[in-house]
N, C-alpha and C positions, 0 to 999 in steps of 0.2 A: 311671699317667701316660701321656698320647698322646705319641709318637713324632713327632718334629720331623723332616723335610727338606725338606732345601735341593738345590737343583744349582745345577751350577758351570755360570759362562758365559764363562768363560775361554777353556777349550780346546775345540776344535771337537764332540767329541764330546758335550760337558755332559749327564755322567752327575747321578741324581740321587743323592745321597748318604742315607741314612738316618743321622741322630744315634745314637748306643748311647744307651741310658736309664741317667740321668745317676746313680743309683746306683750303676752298676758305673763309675761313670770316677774318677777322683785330681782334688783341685784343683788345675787348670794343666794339666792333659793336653788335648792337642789335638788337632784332624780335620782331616785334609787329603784334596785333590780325589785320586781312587785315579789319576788320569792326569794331569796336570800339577804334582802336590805343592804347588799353592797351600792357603795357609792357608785354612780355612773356618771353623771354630769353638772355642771354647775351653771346657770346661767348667768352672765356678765353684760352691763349697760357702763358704759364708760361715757359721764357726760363731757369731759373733758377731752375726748378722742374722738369728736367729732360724732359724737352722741351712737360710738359703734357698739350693735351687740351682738353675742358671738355666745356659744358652748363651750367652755372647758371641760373636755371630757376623758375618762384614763386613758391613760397611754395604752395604745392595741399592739404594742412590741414589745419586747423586753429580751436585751442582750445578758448575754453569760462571759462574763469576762474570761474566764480561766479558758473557754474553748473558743470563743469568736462566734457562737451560735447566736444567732436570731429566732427569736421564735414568733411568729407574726399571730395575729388575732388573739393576745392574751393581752390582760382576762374578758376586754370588748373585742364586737366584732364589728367596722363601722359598715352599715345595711344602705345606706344612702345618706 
């Protein structure tokens, strides 16, 4: 399975995080930025969905309603 990261563009320094490969994580254990401790991602095992598991990880957009603006790569940036 390829290796997901993300950095964080929270704290000044926006290290890139590398995800652990989601076989070694528990469902509900989560990744946080190693310098700010904002949440990043959450690993997911659904045995009931065909035993899929998958990252939920923040949202890298976020709209402005009053202007229609998008602003992409906040507060992740997805790195592969």
């Amino acid at each position: 399975m390829k290796t997901k990261k993300i950095q964080c563009m929270v704290c000044e320094e926006s290290p890139i995080v590398t995800l652990p490969a989601l076989d070694t994580m528990n469902d509900g254990e989560e990744v946080y930025c190693p310098v700010c401790d904002k949440w990043l991602a959450t690993a997911y095992d659904h045995l009931l969905y065909k035993n899929q598991q998958y990252w939920e990880c923040e949202d890298d957009t976020y709209f402005i309603q009053e202007t229609g603006e998008i602003i992409k790569n906040y507060p992740i940036k997805h790195i592969s």
